[in-house]
MDAnalysis code that builds the backbone (N, CA, C; Angstrom):
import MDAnalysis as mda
import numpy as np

u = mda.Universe.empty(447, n_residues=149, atom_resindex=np.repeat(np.arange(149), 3), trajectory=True)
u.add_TopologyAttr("name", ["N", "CA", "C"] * 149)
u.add_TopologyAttr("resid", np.arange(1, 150))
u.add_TopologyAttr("resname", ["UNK", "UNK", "UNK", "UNK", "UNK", "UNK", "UNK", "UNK", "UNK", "UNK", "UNK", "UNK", "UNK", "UNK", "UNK", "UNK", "UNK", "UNK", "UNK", "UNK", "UNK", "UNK", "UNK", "UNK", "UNK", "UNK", "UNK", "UNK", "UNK", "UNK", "UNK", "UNK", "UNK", "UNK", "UNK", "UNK", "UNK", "UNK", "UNK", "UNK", "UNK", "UNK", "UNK", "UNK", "UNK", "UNK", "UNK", "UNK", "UNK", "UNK", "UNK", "UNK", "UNK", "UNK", "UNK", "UNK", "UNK", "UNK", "UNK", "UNK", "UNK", "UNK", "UNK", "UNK", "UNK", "UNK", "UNK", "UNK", "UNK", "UNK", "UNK", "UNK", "UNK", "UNK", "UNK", "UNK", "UNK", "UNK", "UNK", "UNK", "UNK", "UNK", "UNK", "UNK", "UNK", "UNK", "UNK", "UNK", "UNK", "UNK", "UNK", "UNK", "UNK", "UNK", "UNK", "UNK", "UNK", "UNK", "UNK", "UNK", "UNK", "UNK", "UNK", "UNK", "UNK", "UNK", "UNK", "UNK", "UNK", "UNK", "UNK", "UNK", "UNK", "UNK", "UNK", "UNK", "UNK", "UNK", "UNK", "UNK", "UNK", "UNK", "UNK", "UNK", "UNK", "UNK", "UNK", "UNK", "UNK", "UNK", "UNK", "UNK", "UNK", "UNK", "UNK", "UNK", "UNK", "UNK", "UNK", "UNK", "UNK", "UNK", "UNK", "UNK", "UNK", "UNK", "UNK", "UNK", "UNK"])
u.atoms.positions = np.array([
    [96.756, 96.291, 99.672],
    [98.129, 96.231, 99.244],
    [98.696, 94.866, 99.580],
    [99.014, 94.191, 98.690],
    [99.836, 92.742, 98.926],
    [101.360, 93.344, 99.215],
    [101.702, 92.373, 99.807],
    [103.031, 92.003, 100.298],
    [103.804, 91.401, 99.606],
    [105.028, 91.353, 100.107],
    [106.159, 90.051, 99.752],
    [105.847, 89.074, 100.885],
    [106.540, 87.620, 100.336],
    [106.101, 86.837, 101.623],
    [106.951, 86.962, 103.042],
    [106.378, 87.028, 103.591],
    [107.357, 87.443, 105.360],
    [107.728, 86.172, 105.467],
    [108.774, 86.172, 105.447],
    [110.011, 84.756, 105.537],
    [111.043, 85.246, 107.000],
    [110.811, 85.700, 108.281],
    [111.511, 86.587, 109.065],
    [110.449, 86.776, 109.987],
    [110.456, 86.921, 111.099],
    [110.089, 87.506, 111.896],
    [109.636, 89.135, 112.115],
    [111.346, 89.165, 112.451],
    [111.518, 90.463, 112.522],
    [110.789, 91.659, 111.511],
    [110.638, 90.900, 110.237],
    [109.842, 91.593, 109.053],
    [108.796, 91.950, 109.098],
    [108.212, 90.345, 109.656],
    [106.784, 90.486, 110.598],
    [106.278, 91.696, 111.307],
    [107.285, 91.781, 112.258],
    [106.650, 93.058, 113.173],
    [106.860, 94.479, 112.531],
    [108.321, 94.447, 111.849],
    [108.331, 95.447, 110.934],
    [107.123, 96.248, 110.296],
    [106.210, 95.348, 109.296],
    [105.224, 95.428, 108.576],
    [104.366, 95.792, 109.436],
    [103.814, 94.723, 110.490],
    [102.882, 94.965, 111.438],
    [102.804, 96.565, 112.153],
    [104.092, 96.958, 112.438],
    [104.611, 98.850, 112.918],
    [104.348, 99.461, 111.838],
    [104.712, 98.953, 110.547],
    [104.282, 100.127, 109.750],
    [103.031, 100.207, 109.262],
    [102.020, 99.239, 109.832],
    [100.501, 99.317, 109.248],
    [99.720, 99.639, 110.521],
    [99.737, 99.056, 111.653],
    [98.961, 99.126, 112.707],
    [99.324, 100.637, 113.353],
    [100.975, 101.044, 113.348],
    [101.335, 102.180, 114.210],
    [102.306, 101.749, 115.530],
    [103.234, 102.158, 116.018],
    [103.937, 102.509, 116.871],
    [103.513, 102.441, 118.453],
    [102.271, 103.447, 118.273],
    [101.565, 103.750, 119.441],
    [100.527, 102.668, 119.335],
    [99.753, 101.649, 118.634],
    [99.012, 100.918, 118.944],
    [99.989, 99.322, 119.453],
    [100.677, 99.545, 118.663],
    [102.070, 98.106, 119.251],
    [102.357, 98.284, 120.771],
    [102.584, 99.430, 121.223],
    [102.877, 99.866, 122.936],
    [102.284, 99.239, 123.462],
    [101.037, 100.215, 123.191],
    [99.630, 100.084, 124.133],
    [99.530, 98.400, 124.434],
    [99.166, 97.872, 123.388],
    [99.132, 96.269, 123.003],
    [99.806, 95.394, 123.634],
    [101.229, 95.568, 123.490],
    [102.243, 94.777, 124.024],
    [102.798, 95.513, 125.278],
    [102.239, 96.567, 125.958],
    [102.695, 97.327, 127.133],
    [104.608, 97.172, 127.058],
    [105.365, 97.704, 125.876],
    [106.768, 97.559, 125.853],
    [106.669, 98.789, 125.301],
    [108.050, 99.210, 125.674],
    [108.441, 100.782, 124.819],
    [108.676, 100.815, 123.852],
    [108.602, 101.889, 122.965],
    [108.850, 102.043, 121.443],
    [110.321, 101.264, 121.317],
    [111.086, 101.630, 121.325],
    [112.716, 101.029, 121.564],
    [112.428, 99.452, 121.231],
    [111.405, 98.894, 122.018],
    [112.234, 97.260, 122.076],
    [111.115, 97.428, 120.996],
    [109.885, 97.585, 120.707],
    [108.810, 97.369, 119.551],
    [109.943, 97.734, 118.059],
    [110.623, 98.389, 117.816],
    [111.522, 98.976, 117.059],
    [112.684, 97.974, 116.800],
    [112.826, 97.539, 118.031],
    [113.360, 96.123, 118.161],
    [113.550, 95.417, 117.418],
    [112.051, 94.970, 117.487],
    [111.668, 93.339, 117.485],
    [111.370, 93.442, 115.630],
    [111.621, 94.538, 115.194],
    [111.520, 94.657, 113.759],
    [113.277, 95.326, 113.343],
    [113.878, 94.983, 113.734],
    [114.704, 95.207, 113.378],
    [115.984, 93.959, 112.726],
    [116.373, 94.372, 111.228],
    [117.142, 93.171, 110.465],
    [118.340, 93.060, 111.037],
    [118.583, 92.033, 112.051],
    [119.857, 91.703, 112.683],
    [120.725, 91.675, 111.522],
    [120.816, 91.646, 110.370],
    [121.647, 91.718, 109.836],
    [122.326, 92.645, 109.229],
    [121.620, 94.204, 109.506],
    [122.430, 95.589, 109.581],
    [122.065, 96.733, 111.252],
    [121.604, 96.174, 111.812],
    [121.258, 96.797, 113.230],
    [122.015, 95.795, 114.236],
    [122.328, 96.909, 114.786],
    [122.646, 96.620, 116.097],
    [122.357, 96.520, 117.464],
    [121.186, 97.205, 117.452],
    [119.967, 96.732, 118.528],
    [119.105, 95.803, 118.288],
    [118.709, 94.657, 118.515],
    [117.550, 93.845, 118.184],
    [116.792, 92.852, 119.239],
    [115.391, 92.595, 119.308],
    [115.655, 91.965, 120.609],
    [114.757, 91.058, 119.853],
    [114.975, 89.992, 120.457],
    [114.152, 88.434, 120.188],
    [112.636, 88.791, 120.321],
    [111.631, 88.781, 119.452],
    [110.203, 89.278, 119.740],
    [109.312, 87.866, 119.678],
    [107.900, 88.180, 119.705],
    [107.366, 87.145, 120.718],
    [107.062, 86.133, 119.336],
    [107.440, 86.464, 118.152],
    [107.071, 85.260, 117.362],
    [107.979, 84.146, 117.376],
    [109.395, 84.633, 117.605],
    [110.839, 84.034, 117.786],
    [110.371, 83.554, 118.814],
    [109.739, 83.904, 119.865],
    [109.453, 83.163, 121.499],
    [108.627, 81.909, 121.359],
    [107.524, 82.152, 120.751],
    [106.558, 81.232, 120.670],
    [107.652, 79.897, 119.652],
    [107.622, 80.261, 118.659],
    [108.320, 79.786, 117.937],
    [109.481, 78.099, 118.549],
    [109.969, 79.526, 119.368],
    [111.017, 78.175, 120.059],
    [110.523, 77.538, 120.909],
    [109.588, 78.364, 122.268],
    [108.438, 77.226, 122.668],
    [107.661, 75.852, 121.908],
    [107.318, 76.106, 121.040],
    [106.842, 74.999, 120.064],
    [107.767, 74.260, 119.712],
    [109.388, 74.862, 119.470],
    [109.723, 73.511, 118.743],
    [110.226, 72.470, 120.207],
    [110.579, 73.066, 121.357],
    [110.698, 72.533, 122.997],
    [109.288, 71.973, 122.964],
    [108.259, 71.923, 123.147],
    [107.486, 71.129, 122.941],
    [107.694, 70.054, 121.803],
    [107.755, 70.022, 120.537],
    [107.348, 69.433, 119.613],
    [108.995, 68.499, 120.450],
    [110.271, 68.632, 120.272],
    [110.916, 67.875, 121.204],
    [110.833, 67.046, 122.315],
    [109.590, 67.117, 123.219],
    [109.269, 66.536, 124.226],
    [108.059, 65.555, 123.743],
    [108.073, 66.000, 121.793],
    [106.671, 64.505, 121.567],
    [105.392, 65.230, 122.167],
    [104.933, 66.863, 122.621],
    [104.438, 67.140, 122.049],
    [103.153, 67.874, 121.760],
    [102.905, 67.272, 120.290],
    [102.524, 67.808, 118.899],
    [100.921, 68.121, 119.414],
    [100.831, 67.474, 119.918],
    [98.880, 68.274, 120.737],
    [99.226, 69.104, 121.154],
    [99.741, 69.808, 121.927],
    [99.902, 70.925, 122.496],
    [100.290, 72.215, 121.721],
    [101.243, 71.889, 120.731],
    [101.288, 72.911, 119.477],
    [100.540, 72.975, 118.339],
    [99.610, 71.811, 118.037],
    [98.706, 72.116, 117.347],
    [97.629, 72.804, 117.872],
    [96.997, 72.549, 119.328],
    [96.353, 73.709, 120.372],
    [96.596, 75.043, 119.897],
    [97.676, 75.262, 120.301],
    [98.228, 76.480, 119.844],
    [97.967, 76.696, 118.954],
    [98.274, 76.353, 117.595],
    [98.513, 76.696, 116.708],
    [97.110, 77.451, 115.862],
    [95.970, 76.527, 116.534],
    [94.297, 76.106, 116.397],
    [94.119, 77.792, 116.560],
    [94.361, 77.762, 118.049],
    [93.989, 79.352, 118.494],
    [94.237, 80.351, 118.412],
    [95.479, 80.484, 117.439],
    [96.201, 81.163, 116.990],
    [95.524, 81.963, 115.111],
    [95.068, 81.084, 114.926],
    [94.395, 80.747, 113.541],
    [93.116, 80.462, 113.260],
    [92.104, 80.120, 114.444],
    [90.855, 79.668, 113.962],
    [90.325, 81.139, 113.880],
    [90.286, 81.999, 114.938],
    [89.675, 83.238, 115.508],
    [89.621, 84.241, 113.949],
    [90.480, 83.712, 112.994],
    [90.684, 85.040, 111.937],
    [90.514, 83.594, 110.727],
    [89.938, 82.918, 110.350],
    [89.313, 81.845, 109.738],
    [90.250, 81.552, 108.808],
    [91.419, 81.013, 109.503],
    [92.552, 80.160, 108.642],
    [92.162, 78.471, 109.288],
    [92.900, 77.728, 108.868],
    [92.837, 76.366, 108.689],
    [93.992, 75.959, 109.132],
    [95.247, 75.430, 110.111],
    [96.411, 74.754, 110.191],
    [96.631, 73.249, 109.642],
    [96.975, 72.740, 108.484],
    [96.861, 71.396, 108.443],
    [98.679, 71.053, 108.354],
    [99.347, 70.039, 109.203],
    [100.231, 69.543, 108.997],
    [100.597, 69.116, 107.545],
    [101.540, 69.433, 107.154],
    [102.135, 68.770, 105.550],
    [102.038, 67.328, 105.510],
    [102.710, 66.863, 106.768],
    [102.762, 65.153, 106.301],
    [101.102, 64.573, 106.282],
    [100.353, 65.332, 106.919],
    [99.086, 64.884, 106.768],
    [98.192, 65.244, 105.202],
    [99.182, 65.900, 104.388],
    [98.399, 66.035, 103.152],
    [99.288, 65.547, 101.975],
    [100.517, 64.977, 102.407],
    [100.978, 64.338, 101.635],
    [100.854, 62.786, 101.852],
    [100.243, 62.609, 103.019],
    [99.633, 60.870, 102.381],
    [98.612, 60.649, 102.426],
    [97.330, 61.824, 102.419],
    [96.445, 61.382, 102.220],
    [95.684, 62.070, 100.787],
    [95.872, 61.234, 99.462],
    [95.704, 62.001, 98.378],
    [94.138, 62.998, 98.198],
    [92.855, 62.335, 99.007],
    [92.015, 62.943, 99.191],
    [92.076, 64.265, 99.721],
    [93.042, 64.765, 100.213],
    [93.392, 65.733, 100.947],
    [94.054, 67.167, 99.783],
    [94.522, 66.362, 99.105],
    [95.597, 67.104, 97.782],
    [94.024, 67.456, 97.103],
    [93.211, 66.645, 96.743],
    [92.125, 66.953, 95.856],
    [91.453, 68.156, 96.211],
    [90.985, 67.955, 97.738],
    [90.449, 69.232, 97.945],
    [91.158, 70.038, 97.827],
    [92.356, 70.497, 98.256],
    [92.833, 71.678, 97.959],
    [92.783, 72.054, 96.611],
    [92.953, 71.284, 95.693],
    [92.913, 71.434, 94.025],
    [91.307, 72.607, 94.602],
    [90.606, 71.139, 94.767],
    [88.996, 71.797, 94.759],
    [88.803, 73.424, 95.269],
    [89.400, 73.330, 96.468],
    [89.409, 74.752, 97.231],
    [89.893, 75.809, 95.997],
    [91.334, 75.524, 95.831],
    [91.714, 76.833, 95.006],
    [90.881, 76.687, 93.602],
    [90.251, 76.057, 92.791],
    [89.465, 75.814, 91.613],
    [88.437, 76.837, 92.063],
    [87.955, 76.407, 93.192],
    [86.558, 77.183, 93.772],
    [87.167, 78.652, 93.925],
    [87.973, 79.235, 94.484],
    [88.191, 80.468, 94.959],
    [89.062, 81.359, 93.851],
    [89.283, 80.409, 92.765],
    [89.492, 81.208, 91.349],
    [88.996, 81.705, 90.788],
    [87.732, 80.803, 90.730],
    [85.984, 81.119, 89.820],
    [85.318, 82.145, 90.701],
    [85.544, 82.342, 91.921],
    [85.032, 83.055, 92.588],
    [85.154, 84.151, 92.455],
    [87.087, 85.140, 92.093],
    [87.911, 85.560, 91.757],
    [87.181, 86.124, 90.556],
    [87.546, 85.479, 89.502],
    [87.210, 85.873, 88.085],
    [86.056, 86.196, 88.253],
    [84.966, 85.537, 88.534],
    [83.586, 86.328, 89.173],
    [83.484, 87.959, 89.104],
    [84.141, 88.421, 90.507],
    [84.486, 89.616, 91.110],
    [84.883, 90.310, 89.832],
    [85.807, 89.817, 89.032],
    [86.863, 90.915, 88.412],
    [86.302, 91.030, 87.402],
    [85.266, 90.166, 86.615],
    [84.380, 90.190, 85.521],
    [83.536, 90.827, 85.639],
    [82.657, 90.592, 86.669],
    [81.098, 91.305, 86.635],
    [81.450, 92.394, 87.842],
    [82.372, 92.970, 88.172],
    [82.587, 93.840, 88.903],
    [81.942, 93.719, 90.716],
    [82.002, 92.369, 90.682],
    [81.054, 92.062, 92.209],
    [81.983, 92.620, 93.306],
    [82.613, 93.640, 93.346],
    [84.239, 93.513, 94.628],
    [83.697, 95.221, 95.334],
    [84.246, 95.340, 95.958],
    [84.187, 96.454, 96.886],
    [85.273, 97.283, 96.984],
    [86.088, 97.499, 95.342],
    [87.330, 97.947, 94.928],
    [88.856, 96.711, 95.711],
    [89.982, 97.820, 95.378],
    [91.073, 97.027, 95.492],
    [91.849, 96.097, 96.461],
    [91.336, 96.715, 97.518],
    [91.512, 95.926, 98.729],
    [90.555, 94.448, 98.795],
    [89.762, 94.276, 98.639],
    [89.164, 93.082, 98.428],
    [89.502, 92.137, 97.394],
    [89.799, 92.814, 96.119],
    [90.832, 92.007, 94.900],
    [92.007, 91.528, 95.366],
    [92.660, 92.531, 96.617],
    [93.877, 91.671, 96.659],
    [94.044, 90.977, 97.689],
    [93.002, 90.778, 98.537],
    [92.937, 89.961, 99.647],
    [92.283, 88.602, 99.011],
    [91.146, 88.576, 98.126],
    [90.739, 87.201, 96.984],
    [92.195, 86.947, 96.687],
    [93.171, 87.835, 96.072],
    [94.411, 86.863, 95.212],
    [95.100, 86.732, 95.940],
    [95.682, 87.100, 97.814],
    [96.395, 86.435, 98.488],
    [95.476, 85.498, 98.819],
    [94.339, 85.117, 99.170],
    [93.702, 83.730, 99.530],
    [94.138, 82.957, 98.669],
    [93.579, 83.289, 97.615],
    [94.114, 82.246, 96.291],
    [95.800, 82.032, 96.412],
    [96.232, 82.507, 96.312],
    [98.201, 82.246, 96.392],
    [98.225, 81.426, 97.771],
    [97.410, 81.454, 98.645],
    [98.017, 80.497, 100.174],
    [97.203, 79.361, 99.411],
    [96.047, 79.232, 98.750],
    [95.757, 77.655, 98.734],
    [96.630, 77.324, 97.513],
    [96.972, 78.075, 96.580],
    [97.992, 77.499, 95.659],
    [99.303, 76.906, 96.584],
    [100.393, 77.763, 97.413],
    [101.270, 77.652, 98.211],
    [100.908, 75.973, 98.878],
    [99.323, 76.205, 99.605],
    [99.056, 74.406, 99.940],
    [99.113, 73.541, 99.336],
    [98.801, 73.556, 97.966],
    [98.942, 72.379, 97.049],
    [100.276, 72.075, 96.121],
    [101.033, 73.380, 96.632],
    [102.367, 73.284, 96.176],
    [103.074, 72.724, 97.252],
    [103.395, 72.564, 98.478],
    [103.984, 72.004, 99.549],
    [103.351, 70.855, 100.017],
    [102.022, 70.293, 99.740],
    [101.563, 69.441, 99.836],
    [102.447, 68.231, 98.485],
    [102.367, 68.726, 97.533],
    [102.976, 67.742, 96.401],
    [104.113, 67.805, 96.322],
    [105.076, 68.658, 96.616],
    [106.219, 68.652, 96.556],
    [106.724, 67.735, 97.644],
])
């Protein structure tokens, strides 16, 4: 099942409670249902809400990135992202280096054909795998759209 894009936090965990469970968020984050309920909750019609740990990290990084720094949140950012085989590349680093724009062309070219592949000759393992190929594909499109823009 694809999503909308999580532009929010709070949405974040939202989603995350309604796919993972209630009782696995506890256990996990050793906090009570209440603040987990929380931390997904739209400050902008609730009245309970508590700052959750993406908002935390979040502002940690930009207090770092303020103090100059940017190694230390790209660290982060590395370990945050390598473990589940994403890639972090800074924007300004792919907007001046045009070799950089190409591959991504290249990347999403490659993971289209790959795509159409699947959906042609039936190579997929049903729907969940179709729509995890077309959110891959939409984040390297998203890269080469924020990269050029």
């Amino acid at each position: 099942m694809e999503s909308k894009k999580i532009d929010r936090s709070n949405r974040f965990f939202k989603m995350t409670r309604e796919v993972l469970g209630i009782n696995f968020l506890t256990k996990l984050w050793g906090r009570s249902k209440r603040e987990i309920y929380a931390w997904g909750a739209d400050p902008n019609h609730c009245n309970f809400v508590r700052g959750n740990p993406l908002e935390k990290i979040n502002k940690m990084m930009t207090e770092l990135q303020k103090k100059k720094r940017d190694d230390i949140v790209e660290n982060g950012l590395f370990l945050l992202s390598e473990n589940l085989g994403y890639k972090v590349v800074h924007r300004n680093s792919l907007k001046k280096n045009s070799l950089s724009i190409e591959l991504c062309y290249i990347d999403f070219i490659s993971k289209a054909g790959i795509l159409a592949d699947k959906i042609a000759y039936g190579k997929h393992n049903g729907g969940d795998e179709l729509m995890s190929a077309i959110a891959d594909l939409k984040r390297s499109l998203s890269l080469i759209e924020s990269s050029v823009s």
